[in-house]
N, C-alpha and C positions, 0 to 999 in steps of 0.2 A: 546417690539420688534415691531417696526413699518412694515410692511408688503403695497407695492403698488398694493393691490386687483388690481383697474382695470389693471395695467399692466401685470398681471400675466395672468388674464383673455383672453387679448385681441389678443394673437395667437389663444386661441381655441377661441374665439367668433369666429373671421376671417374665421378659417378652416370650422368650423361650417356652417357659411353665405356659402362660397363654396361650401360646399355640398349641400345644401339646392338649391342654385342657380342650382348646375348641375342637382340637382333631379326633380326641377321644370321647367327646359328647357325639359324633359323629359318625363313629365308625360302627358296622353290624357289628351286634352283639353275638349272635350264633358262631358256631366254628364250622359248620358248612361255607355260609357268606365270608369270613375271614381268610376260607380256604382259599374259595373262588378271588376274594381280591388279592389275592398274593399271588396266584396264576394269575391275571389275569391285567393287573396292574403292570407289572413287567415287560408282557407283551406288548401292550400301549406303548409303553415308556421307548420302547425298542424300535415297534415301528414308527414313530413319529422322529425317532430319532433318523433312519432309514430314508422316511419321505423327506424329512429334510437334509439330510445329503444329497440324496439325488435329485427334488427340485433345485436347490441351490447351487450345489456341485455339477451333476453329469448332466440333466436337461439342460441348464444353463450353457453346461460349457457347448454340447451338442448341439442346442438353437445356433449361440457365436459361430461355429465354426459352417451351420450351413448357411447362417443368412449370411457370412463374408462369402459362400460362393456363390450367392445368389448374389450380392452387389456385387461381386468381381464380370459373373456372367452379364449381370446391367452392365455397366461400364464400358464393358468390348463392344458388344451392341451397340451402344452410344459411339464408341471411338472408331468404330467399322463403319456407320453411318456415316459419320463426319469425313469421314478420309477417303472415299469415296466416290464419284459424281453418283447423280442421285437417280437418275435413268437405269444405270446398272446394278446400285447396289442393294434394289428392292427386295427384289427376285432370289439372291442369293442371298441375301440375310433373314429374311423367311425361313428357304429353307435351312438352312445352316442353324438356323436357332430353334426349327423344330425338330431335326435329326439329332443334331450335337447335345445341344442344351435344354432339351422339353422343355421349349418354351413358345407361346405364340406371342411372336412381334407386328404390329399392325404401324405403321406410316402414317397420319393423318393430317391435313391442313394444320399451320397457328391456327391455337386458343388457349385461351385462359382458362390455368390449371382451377381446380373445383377449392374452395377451402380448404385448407386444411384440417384433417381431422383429431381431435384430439386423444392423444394415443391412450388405448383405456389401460387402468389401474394394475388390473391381474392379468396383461397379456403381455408375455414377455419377448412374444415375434415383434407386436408394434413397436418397443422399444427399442430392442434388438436391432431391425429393420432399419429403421430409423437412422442409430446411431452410423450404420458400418455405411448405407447411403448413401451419409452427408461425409462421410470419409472419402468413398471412391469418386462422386463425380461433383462436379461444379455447377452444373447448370441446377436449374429449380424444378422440385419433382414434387409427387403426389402419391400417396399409396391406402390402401385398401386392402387390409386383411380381412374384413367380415362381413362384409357387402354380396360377396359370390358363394358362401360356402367352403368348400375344400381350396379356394382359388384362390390368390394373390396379385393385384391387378396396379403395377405402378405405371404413371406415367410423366415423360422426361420432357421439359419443354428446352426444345430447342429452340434457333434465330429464326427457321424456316418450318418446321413442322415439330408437332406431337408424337412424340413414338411411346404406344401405347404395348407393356409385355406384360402377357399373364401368364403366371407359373403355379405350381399346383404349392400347396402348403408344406408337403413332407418335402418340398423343396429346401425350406426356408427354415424350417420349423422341426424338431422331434415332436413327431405325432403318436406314437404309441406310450405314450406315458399310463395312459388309463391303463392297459392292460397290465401294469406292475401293479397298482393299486387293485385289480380286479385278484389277482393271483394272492396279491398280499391279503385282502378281504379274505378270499373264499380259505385259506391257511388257517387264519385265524378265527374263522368260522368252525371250523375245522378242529383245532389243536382246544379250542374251548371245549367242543362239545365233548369230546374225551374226555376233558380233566371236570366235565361234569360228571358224567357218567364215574370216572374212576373215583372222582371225590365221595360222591352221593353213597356211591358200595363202600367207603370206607367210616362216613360217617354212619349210618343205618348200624354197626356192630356198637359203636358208644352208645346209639339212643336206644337201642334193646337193653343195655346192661342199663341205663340210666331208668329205664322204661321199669324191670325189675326190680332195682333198687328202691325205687317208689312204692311200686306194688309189695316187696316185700316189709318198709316202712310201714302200710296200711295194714298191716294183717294179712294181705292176700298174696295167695302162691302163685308165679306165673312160670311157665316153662321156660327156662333160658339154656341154651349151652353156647360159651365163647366161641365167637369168629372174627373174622376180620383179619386184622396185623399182629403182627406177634405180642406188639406191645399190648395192642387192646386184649389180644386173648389174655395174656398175661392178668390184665386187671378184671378179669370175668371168671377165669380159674380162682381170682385171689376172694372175688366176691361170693363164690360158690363153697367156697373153703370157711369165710367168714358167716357167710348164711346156716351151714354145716354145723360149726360153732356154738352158734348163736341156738338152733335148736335144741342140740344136744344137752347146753344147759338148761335150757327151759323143761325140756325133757326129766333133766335129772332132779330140776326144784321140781316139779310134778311131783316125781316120784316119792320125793324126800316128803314133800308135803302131804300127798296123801298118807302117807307113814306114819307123821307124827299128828295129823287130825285122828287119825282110827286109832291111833293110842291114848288122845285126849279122848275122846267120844269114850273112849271103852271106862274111863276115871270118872268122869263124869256121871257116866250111868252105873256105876257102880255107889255113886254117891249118892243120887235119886232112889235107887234098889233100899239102901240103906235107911234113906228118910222114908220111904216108904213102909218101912218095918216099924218104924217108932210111932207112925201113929199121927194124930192131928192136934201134937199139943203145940206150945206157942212157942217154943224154941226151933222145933220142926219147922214149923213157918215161914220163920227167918229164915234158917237155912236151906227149904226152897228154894226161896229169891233171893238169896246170893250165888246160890247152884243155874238159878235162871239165869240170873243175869253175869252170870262165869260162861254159860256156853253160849251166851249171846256176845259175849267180848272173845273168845275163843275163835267162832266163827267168825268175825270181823275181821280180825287179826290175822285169820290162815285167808279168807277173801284176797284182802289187801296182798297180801305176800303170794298167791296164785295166781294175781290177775284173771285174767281170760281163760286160762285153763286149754287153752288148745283148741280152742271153735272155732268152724269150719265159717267163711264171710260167706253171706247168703244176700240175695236181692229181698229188702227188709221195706213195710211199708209205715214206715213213720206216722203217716193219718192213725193207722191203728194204733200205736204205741201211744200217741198222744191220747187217745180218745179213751185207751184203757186208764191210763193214768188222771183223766178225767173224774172218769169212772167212778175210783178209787177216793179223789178228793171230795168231789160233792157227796160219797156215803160218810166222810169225816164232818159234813154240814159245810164245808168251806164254799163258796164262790168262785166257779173256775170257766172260763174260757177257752177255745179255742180256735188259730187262725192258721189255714196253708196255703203256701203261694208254690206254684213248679210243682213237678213232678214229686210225688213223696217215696218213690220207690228208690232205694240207696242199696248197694250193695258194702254191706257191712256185717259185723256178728252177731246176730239179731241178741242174743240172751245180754251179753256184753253192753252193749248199748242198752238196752231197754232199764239194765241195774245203773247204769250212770246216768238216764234221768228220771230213775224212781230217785235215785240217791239228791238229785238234788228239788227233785218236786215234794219230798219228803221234808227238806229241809226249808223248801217254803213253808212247807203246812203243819209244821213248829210253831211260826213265828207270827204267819201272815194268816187275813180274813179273807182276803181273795188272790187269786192269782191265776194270770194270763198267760198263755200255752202258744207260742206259734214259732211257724217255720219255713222258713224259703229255701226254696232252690235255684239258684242261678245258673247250676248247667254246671258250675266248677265245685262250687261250694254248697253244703247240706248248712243252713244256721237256723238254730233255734235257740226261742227265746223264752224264759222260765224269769216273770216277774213278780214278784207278792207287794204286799201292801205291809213287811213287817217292819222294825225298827232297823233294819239294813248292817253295816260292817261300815266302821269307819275307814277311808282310803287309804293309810298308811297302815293298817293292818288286813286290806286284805290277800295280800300274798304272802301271810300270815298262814290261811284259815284254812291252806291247803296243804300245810305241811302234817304228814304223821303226827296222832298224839296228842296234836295242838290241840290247846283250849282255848277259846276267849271267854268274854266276862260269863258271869250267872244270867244273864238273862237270853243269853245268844247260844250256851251249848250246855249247859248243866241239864240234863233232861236224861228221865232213867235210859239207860240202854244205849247213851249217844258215849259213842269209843273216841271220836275226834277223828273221825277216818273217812268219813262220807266223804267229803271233797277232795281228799288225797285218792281213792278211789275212783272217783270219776275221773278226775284229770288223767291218771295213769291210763284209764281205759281210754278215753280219748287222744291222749297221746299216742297210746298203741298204733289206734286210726291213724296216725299220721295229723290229728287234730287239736284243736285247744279249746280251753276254757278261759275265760278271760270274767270278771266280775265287777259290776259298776253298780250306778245310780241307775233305780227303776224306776218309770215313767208314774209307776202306781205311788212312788214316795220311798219305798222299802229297796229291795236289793234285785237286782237284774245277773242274770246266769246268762255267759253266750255262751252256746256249743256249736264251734264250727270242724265239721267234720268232710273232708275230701269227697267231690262224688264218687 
């Protein structure tokens, strides 16, 4: 018999995958709340399993077994009336059924018993009741469980008289039920608020390492030393160790680099010492401004490869940087703008930042006749925007136009003194922040610069 397994399979895989998918668009993302639902989930799972045992099982069984003594105690009462003449056996089945049986039995004229009531839904004395009742006696009866309160009130018709017996409910019924579910409440009132508390102290050491790990992504130094579980110290030692790392090299390119700038500088001006000795003829000239524009691609070149250099992140006011840069274009004759929205105070490295957007407000004012300056803050994010009106970067080369070195055409970067490094530059230094650059279509027609930087 050949059988096609996976076909047979692959509605439930399918159904399966769908659930899983809907239970996963659903579930908290945090590991706090994940926590909480894995304690907390179980618990449920457990007492519901509990309440339903015991309302099923042991209340149930406990109701049965007292409302049979409670119709067993009717019954006698009934069969002790009957059997009796009715002169004598008042007085003595009174008392006998309030001593023996707590119960009060009352004798009254024939009448017709009240409706019947109908036995409600979630009460399982009425049923209970009911049932064991219509077992023990024959004649036609009537009862009332919620009429009196704690009280239980049947009544038996007999051929001569109503005997009317009321008993109390723990008679008939387990009445302490509530206080298991009180006990089970206040437990698990109880056993949560610990594995809050215990959770909460164990998440607080990941979000400090997480907390730092950002901080130290942006530039900025924060005090951390591992706590927590062993594991988490473990991953706070390993990040301290990598942080460690990570300096030391920067530390040592520092080093290396200032070493080999003050060796170029010192070539360079010995080159200058030189042309300055020969004088102001036309070969001199030249070789000036090839010596200019050697220590202008030198410096470029050790910039880019130094980055940031080790600046301290400072509370930095963006209004001013914009308006310096302002400044600067409208002395170039250019047309320039600008707009802020939020706060412009940003803790960042002020010199660092200020060079990634000279670097690209420079590279507007290349190209373009005017260009627009602005900057929002939204409380998370620092973005600003650098738009010109020049012939812009076609979209399939502009993540291009940030790599080292790169050229594009002659009319977009051929310009004396341009290394191909300005955009590689900013990016780097924004990225440092923890931020990007991203490059589109400008509003003005020409090319748009975002720089969105972490607040």
């Amino acid at each position: 018999m050949n059988t096609d397994l996976p076909g047979v399979l692959a509605a439930p895989l399918a159904l399966w995958r769908r659930a899983a998918g809907w239970l996963h668009d659903r579930m908290p993302r945090g590991l706090y709340a994940r926590a909480l639902l894995i304690v907390i989930l179980p618990i449920v799972l457990l007492q519901s399993a509990v309440a339903y045992v015991f309302m099923e099982r042991h209340w149930e069984a406990v109701t049965d077994r007292l409302s049979q003594a409670v119709a067993r105690d009717v019954a006698a009462v009934v069969d002790v009336y009957k059997s009796f003449p009715r002169n004598q056996v008042q007085q003595h089945l009174t008392r006998i059924a309030a001593f023996d049986l707590n119960m009060e039995v009352i004798a009254g004229p024939k009448e017709p018993l009240p409706a019947p009531k109908t036995p409600r839904f979630f009460s399982l004395l009425d049923h209970t009741l009911n049932k064991e009742l219509g077992r023990k006696l024959r004649d036609p009866f009537w009862i009332d469980t919620a009429a009196h309160g704690n009280l239980v009130e049947i009544r038996v018709a007999l051929d001569d008289a109503t005997l009317t017996m009321v008993a109390t409910r723990t008679q008939a019924a387990a009445t302490n039920s509530q206080y298991f579910f009180i006990w089970t409440a206040v437990a698990s009132v109880v056993i949560l608020g610990v594995a809050t508390l215990f959770l909460r102290n164990q998440i607080r050491p990941i979000l400090r390492l997480a907390r730092a790990a950002e901080e130290f992504g942006k530039g900025r130094d924060v005090a951390f030393s591992p706590r927590g579980a062993r594991e988490v110290r473990q991953a706070g030692a390993a990040f301290l160790e990598m942080k460690r790392r990570v300096e030391r090299a920067i530390d040592q390119r520092t080093t290396m680099l200032n070493g080999v700038s003050h060796d170029l500088r010192t070539i360079i001006t010995r080159f200058k010492l030189s042309l300055a000795l020969m004088g102001d003829s036309g070969e001199a000239a030249e070789m000036r401004k090839d010596v200019d524009e050697m220590e202008r691609m030198v410096e470029a070149y050790l910039a880019f490869a130094r980055g940031d250099g080790g600046e301290v992140p400072a509370r930095t006011d963006f209004a001013m940087l914009l308006d310096e840069l302002k400044a600067d274009t409208q002395r170039r004759g250019i047309e320039t703008a600008v707009a802020i929205q939020g706060d412009p105070m940003v803790v960042v490295r002020p010199a660092a930042v200020k060079r990634l957007l000279a670097n690209l407000v420079g590279n507007a004012q290349r190209y373009g006749k005017r260009i627009d300056l602005s900057a929002v803050n939204d409380g998370e994010t620092m973005t600003v925007h650098i738009d010109d009106d020049g012939p812009g970067i076609p979209v399939e080369r502009r993540e291009d136009a940030f790599r080292p070195f790169y050229r594009l055409d002659e009319s977009r970067t051929q310009d004396n003194g341009n290394s191909g490094l300005g955009l590689a530059i900013a990016r780097d230094i924004a990225r440092s922040h923890g931020g990007e650059i991203e490059l589109e279509r400008s509003p003005l027609g020409g090319l748009r610069a975002t720089v969105t930087l972490p607040v």
